[in-house]
Backbone of each chain as nested JSON, in Angstrom:
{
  "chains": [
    {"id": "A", "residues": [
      {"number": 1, "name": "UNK", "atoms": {"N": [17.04, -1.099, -9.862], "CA": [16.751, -0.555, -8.547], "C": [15.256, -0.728, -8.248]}},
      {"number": 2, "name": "UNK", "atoms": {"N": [15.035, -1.246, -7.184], "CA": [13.546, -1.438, -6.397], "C": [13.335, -0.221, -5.785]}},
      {"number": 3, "name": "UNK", "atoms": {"N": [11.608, 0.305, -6.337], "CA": [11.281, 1.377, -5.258], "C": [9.898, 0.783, -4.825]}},
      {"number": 4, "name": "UNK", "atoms": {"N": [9.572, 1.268, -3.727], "CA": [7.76, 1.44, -2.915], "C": [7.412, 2.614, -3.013]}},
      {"number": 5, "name": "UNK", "atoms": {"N": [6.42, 2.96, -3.837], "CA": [5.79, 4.191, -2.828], "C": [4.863, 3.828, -2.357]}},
      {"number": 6, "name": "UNK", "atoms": {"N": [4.103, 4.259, -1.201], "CA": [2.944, 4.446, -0.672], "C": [1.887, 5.119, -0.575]}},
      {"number": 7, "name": "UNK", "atoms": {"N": [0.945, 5.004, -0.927], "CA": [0.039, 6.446, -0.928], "C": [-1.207, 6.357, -0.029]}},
      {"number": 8, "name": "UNK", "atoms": {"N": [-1.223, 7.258, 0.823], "CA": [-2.236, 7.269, 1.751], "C": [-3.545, 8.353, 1.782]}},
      {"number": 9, "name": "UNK", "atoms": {"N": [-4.301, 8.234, 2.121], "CA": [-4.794, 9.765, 2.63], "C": [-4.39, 10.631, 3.628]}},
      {"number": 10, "name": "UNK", "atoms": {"N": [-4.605, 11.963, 3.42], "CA": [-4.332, 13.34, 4.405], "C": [-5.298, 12.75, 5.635]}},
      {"number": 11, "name": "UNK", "atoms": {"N": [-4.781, 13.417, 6.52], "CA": [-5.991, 12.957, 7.902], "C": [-7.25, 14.396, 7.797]}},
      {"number": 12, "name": "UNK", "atoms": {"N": [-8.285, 13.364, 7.921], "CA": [-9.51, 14.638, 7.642], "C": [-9.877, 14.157, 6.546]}},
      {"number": 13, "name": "UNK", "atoms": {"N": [-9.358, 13.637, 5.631], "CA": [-10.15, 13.384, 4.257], "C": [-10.865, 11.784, 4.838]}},
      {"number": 14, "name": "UNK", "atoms": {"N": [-12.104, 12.186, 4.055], "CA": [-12.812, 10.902, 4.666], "C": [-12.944, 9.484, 3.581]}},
      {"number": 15, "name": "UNK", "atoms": {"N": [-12.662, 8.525, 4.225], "CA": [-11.969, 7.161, 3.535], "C": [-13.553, 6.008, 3.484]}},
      {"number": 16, "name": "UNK", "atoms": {"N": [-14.362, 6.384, 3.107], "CA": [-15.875, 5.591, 2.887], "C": [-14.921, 3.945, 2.848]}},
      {"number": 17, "name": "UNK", "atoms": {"N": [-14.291, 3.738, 2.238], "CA": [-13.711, 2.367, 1.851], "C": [-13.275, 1.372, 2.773]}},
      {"number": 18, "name": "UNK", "atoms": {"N": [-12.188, 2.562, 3.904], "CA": [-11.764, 1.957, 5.224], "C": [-12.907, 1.585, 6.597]}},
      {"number": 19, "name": "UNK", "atoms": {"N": [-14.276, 2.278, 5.995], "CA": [-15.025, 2.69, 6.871], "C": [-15.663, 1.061, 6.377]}},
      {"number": 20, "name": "UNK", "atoms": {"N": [-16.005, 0.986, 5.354], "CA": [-16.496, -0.328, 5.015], "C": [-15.763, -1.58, 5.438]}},
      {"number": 21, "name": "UNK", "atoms": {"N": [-14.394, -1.416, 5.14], "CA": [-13.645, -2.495, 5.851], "C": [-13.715, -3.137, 7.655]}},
      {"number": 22, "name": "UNK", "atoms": {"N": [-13.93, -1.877, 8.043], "CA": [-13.827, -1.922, 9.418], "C": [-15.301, -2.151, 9.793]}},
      {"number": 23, "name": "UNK", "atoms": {"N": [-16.306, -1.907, 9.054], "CA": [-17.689, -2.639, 9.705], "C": [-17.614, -4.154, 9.343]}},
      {"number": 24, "name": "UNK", "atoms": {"N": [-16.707, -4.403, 8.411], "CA": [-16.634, -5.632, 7.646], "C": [-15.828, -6.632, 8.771]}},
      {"number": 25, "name": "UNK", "atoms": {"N": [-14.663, -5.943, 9.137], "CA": [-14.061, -6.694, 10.359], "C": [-14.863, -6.908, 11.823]}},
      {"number": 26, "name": "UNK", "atoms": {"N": [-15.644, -5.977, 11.971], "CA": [-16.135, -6.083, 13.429], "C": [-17.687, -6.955, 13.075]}},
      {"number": 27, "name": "UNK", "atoms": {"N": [-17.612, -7.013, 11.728], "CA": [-19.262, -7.912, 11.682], "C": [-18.264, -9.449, 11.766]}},
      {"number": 28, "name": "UNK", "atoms": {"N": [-17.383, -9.569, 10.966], "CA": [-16.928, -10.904, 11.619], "C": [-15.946, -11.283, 12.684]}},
      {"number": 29, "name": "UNK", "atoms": {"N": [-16.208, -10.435, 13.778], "CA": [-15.909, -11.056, 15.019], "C": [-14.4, -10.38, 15.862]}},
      {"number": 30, "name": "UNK", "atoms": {"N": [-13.971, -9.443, 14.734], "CA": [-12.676, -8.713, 15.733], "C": [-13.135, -7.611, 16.3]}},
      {"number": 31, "name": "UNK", "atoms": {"N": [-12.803, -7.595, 17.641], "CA": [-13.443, -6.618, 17.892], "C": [-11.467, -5.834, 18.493]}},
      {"number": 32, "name": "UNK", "atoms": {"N": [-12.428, -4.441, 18.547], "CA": [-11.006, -3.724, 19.17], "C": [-10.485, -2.97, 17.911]}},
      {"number": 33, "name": "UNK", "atoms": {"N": [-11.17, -2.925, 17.109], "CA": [-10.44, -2.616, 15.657], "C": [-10.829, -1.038, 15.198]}},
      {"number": 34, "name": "UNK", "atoms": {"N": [-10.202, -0.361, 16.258], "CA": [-10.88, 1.64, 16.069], "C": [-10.85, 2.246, 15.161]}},
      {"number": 35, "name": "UNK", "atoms": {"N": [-10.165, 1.84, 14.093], "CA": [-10.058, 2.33, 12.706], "C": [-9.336, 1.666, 11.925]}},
      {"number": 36, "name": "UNK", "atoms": {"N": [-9.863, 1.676, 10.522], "CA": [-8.785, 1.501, 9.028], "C": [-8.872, 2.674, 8.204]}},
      {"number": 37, "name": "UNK", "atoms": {"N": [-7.753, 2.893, 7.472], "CA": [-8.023, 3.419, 6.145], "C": [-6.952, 2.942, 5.547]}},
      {"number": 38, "name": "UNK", "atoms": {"N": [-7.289, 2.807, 3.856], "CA": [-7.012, 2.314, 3.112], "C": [-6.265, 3.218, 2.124]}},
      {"number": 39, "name": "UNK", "atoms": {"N": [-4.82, 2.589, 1.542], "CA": [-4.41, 3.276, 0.776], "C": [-3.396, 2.636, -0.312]}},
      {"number": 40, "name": "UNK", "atoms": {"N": [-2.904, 3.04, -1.442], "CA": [-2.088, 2.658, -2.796], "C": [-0.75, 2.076, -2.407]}},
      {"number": 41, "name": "UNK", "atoms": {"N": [-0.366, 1.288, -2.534], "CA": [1.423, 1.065, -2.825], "C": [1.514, 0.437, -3.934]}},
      {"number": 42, "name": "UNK", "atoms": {"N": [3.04, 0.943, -4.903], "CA": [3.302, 0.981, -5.784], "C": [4.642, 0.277, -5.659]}},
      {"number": 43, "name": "UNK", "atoms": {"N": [4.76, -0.799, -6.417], "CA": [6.26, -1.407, -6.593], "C": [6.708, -1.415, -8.097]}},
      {"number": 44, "name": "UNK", "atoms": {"N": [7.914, -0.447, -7.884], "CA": [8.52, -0.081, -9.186], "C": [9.941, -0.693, -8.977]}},
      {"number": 45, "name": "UNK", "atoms": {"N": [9.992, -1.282, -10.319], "CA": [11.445, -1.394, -10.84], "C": [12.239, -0.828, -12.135]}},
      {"number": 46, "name": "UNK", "atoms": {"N": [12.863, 0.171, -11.526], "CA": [13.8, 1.057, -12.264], "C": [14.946, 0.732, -12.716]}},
      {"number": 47, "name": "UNK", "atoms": {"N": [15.425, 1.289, -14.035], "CA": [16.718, 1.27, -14.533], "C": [17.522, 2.412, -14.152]}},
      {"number": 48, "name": "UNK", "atoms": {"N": [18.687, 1.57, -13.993], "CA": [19.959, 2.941, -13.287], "C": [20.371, 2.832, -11.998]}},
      {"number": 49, "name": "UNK", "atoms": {"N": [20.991, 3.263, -11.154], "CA": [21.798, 2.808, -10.251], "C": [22.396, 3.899, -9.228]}},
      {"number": 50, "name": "UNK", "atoms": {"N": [21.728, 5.311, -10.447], "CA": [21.291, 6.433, -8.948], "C": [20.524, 7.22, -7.996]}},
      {"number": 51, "name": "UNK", "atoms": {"N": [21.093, 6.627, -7.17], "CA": [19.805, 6.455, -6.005], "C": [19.196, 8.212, -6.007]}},
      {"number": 52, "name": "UNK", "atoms": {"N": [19.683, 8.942, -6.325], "CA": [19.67, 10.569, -6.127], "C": [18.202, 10.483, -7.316]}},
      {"number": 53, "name": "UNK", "atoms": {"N": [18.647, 10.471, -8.653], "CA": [18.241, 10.705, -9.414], "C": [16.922, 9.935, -9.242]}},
      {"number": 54, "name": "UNK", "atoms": {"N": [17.014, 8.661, -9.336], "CA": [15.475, 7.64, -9.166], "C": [14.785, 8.659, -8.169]}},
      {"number": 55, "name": "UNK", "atoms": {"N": [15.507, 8.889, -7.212], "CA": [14.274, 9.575, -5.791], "C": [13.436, 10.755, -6.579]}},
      {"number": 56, "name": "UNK", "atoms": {"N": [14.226, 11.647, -6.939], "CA": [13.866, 12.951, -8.074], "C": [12.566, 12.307, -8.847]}},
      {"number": 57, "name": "UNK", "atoms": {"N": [12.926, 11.284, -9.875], "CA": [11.842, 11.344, -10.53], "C": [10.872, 10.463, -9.775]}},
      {"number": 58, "name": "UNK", "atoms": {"N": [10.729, 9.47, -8.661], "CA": [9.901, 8.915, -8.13], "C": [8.48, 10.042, -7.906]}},
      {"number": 59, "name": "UNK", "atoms": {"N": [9.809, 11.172, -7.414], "CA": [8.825, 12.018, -6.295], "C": [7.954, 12.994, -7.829]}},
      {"number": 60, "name": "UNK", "atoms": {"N": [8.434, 13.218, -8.531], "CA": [7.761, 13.987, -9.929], "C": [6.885, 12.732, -10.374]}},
      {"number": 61, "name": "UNK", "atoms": {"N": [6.932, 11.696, -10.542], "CA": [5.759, 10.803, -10.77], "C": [4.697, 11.01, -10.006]}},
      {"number": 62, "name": "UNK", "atoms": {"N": [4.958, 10.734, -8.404], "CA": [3.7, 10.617, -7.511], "C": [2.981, 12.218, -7.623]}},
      {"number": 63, "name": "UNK", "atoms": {"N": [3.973, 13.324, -8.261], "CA": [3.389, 14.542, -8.135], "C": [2.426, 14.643, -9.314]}},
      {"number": 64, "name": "UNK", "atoms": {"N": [2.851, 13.904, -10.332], "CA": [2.012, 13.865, -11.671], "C": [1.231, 12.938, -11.954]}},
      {"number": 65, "name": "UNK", "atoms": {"N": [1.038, 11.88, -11.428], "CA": [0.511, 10.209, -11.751], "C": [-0.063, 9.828, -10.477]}},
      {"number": 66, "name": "UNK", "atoms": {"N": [0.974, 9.173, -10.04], "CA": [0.731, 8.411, -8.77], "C": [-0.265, 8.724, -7.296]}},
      {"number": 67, "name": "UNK", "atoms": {"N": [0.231, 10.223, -7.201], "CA": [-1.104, 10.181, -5.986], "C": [-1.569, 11.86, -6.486]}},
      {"number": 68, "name": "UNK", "atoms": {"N": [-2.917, 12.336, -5.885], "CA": [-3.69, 13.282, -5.863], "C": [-3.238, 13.75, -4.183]}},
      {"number": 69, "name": "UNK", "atoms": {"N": [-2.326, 14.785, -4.919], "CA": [-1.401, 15.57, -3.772], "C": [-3.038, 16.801, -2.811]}},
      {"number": 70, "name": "UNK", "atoms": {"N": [-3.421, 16.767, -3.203], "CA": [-4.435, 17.706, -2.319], "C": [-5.181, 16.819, -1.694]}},
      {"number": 71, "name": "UNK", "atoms": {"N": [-5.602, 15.648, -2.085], "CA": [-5.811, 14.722, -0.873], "C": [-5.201, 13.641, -0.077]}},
      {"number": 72, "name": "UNK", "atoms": {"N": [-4.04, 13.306, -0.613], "CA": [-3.261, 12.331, -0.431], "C": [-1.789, 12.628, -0.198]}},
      {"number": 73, "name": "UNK", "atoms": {"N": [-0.905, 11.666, 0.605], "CA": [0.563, 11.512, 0.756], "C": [0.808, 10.727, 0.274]}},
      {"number": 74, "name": "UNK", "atoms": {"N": [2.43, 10.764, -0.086], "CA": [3.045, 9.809, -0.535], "C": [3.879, 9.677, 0.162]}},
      {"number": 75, "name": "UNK", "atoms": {"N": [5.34, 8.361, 0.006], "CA": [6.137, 8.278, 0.936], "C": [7.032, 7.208, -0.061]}},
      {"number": 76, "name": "UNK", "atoms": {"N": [8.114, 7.382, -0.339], "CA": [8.919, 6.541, -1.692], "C": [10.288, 6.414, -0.772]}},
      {"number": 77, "name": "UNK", "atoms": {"N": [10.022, 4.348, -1.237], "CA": [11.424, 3.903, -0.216], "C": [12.169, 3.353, -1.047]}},
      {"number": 78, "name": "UNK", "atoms": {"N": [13.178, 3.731, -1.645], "CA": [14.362, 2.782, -2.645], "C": [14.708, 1.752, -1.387]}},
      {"number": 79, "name": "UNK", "atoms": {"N": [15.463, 0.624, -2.255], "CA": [16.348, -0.599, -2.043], "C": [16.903, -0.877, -2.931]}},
      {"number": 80, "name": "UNK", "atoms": {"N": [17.882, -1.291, -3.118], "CA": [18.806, -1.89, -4.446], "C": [18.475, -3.148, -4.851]}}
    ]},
    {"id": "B", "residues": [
      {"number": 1, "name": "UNK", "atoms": {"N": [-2.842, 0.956, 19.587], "CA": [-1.684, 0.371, 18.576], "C": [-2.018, 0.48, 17.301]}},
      {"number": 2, "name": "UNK", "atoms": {"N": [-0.376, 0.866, 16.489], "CA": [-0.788, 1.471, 15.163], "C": [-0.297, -0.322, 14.33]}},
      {"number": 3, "name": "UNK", "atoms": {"N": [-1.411, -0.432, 13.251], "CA": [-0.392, -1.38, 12.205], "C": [-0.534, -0.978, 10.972]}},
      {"number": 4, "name": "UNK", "atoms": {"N": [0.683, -1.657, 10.302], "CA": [0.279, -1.287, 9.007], "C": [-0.014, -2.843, 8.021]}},
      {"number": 5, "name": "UNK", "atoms": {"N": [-0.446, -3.157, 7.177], "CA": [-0.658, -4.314, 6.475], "C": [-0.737, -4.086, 5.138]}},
      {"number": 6, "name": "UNK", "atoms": {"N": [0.211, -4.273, 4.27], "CA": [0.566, -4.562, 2.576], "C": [0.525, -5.556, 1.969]}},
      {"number": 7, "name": "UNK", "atoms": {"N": [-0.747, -5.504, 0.86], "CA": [-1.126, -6.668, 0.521], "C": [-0.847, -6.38, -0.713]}},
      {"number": 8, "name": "UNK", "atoms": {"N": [0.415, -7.315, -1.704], "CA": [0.975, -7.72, -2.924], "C": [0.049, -8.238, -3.518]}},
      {"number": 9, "name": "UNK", "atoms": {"N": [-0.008, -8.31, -5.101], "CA": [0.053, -9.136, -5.777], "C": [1.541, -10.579, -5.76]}},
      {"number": 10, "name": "UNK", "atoms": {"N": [0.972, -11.855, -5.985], "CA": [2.05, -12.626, -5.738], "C": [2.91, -12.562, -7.408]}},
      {"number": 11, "name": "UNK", "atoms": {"N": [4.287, -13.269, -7.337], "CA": [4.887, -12.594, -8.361], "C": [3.953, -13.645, -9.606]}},
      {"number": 12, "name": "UNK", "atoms": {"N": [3.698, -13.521, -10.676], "CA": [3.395, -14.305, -11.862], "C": [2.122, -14.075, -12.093]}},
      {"number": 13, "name": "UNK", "atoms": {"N": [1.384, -13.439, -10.854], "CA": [-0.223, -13.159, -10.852], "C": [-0.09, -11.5, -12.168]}},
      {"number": 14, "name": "UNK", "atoms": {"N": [-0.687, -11.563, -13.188], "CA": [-1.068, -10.623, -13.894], "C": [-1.642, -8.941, -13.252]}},
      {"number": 15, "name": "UNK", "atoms": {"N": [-0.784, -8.201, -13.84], "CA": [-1.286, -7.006, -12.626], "C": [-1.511, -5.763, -14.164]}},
      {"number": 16, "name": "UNK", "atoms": {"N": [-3.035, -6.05, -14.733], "CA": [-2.898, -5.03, -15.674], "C": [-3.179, -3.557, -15.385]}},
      {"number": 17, "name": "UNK", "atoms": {"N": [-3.79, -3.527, -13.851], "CA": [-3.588, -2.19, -13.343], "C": [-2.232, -1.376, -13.524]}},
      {"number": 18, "name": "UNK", "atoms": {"N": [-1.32, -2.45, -12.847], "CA": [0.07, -1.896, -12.933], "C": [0.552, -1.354, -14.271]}},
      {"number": 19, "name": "UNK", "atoms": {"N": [0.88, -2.427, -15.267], "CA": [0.475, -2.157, -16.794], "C": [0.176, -1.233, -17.098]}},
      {"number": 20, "name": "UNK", "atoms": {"N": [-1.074, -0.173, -17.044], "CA": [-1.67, 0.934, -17.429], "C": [-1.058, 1.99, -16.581]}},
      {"number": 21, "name": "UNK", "atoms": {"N": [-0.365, 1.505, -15.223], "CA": [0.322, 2.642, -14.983], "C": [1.258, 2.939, -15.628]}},
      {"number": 22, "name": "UNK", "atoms": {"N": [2.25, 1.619, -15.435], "CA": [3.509, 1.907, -16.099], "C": [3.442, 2.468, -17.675]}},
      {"number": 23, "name": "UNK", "atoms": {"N": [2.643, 2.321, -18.788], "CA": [2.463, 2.757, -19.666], "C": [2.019, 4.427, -19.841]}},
      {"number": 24, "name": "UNK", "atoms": {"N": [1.298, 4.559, -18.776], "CA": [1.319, 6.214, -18.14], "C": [2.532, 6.82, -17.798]}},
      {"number": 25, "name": "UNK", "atoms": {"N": [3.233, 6.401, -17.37], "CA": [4.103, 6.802, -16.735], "C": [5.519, 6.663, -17.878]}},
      {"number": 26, "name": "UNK", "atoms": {"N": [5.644, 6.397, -19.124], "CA": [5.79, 6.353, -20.039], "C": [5.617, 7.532, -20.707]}},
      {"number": 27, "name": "UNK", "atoms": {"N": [4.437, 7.239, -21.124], "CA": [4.015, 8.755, -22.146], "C": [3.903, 9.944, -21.338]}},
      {"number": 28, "name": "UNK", "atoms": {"N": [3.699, 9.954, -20.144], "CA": [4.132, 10.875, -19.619], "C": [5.959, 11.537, -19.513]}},
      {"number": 29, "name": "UNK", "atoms": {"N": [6.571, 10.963, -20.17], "CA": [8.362, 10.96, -20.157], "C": [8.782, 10.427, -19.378]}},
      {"number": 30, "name": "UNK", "atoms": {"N": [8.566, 9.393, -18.781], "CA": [9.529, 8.611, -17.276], "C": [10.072, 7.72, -18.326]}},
      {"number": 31, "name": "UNK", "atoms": {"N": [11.423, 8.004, -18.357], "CA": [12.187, 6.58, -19.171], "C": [12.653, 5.362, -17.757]}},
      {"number": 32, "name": "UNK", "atoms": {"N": [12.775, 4.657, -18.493], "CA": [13.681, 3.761, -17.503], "C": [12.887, 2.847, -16.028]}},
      {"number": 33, "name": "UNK", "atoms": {"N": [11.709, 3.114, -16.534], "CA": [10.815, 2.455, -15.077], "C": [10.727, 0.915, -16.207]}},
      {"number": 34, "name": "UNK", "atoms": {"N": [11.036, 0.023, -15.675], "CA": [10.877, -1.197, -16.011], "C": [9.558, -2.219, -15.699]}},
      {"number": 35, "name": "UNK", "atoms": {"N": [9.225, -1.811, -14.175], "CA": [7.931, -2.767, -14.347], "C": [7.225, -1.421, -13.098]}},
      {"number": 36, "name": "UNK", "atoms": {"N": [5.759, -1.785, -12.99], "CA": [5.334, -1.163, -12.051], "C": [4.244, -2.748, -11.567]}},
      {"number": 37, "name": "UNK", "atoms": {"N": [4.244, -2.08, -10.16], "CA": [3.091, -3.335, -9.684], "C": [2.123, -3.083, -8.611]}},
      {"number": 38, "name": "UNK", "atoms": {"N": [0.764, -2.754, -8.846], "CA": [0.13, -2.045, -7.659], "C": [-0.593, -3.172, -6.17]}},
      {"number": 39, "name": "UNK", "atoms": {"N": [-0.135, -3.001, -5.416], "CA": [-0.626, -3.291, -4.457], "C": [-1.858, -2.22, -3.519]}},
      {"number": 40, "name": "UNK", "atoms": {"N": [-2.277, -2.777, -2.242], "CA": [-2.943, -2.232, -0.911], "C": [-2.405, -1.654, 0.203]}},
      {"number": 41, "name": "UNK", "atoms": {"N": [-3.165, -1.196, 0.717], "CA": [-2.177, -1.49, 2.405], "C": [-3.311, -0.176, 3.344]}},
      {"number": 42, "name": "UNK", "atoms": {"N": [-3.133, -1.232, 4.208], "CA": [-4.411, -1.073, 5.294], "C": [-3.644, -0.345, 6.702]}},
      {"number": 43, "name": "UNK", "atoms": {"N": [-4.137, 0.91, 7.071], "CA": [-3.62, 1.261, 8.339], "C": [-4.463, 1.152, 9.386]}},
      {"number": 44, "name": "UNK", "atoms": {"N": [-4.553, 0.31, 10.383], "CA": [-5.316, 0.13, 11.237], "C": [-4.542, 0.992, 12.599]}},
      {"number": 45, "name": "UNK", "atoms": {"N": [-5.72, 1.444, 13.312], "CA": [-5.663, 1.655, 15.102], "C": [-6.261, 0.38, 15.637]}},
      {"number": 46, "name": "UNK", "atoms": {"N": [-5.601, -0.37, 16.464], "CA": [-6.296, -1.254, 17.463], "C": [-6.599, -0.68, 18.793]}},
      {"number": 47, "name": "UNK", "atoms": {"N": [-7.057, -1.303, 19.548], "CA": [-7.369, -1.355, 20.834], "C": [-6.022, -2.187, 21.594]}},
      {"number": 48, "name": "UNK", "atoms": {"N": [-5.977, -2.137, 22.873], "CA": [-4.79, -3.11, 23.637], "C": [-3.37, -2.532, 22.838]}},
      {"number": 49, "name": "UNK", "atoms": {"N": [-2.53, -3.783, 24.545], "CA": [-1.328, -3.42, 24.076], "C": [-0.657, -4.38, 23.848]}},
      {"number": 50, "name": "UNK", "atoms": {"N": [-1.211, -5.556, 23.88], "CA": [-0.26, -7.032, 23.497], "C": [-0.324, -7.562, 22.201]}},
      {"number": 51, "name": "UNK", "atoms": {"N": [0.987, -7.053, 21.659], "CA": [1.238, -7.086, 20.436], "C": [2.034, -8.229, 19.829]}},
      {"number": 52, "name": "UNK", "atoms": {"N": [1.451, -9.964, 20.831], "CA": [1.286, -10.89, 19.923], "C": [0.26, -10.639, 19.448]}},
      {"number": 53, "name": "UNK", "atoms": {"N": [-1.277, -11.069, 20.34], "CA": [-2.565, -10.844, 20.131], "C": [-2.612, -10.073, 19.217]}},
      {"number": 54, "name": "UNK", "atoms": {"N": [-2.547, -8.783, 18.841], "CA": [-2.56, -8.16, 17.821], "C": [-1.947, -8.692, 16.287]}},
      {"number": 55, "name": "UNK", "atoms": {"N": [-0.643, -8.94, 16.654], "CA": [-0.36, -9.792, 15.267], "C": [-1.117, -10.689, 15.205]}},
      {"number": 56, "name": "UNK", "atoms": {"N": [-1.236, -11.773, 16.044], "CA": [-2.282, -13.123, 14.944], "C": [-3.646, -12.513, 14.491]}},
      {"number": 57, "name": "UNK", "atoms": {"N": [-3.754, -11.168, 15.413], "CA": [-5.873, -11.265, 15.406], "C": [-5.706, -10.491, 13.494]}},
      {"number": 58, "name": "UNK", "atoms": {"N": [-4.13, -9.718, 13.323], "CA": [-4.08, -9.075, 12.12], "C": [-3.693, -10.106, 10.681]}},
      {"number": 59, "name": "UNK", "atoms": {"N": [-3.547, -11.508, 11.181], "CA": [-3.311, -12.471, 10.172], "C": [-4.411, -13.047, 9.786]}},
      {"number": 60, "name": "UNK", "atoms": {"N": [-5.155, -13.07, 10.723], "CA": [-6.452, -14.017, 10.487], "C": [-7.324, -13.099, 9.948]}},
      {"number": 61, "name": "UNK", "atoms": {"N": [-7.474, -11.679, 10.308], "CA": [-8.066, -10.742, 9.0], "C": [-7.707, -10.703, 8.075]}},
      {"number": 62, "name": "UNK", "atoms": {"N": [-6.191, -10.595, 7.306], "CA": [-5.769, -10.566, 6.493], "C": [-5.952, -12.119, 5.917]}},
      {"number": 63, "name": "UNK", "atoms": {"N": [-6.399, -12.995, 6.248], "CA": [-6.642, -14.335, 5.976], "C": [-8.27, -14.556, 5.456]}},
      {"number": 64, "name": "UNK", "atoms": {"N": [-9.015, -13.851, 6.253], "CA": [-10.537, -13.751, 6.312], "C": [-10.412, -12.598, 5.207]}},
      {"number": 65, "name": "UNK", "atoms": {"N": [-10.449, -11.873, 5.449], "CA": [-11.033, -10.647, 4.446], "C": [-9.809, -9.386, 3.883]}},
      {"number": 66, "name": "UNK", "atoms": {"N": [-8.681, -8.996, 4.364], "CA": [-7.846, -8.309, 3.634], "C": [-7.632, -8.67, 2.622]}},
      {"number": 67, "name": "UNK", "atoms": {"N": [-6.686, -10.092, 2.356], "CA": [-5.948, -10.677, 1.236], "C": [-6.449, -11.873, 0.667]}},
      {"number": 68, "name": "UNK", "atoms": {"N": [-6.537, -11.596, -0.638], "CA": [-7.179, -13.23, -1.093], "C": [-5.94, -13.933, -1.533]}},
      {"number": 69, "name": "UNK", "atoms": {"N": [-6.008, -14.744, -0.271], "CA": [-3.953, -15.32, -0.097], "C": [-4.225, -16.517, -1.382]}},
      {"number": 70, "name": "UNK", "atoms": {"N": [-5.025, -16.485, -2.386], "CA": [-4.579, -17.072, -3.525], "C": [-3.589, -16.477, -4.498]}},
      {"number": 71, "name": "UNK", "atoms": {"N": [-4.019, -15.047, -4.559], "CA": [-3.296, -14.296, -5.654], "C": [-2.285, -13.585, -5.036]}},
      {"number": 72, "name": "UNK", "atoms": {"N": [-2.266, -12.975, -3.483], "CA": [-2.293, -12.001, -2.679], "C": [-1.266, -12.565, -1.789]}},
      {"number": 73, "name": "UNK", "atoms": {"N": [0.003, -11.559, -1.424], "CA": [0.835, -11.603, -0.161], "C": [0.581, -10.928, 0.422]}},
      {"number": 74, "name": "UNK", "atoms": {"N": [0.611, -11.357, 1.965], "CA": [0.259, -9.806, 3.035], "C": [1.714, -9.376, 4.089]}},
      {"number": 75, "name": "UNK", "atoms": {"N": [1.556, -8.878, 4.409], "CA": [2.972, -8.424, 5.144], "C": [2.013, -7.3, 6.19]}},
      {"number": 76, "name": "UNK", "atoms": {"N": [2.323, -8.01, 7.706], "CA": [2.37, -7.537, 8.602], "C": [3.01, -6.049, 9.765]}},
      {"number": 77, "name": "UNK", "atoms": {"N": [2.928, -4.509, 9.597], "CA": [3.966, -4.534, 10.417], "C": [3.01, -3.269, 11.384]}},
      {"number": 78, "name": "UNK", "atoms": {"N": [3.513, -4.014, 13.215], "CA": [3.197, -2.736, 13.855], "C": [4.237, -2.325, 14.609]}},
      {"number": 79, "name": "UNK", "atoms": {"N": [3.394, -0.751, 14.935], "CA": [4.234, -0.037, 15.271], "C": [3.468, 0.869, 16.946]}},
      {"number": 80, "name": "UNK", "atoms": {"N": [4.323, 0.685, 17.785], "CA": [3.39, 1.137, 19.014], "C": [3.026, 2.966, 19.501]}}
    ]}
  ]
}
């Protein structure tokens, strides 16, 4: 089983990184570009075949590993 | 206009970030995760509402400076 998670920042937490990107885009020439921020995705491939159970522990990973829940979201998409 | 942009590792490119997760995620008790693989992903606000313009002006960043389309897949997606 294929999963994504995604991990983003909370809005309000401030993203120095996206802020760099986006002076980085408008120094070479796009303009119109009001914001970035930048964030984690994770492509996992799991053993097993229930979709219930994978979600369970996806979401106990990103709570323990994967993202820093006081500043960050996550968002976990199975596919088979 | 909102986009989002996910930038892969391509498959065969070495991902020892991933590696050190998945090995975390291990000794931490996750049985059964088979591979992990970390990617990016950029949330931009644009300006305008013509959302060809927007897609190419978001390829040719992701061409210029998001993705180093040697190692790197990008995947496009907006959302209005």
């Amino acid at each position: 089983m294929k999963a994504r998670v995604t991990v983003t920042l909370k809005a309000g937490v401030l993203d120095p990184q996206g802020q760099a990107i986006e002076g980085s885009l408008k120094s070479l020439g796009f303009a119109g570009v009001a914001s970035v921020r930048q964030g984690k995705v994770f492509d996992l491939v799991l053993d097993g075949t229930d979709e219930a159970a994978a979600r369970s522990a996806l979401n106990s990973m990103c709570e323990k590993l994967l993202a820093n829940t006081v500043i960050e979201n996550y968002a976990v998409e199975i596919s088979n």
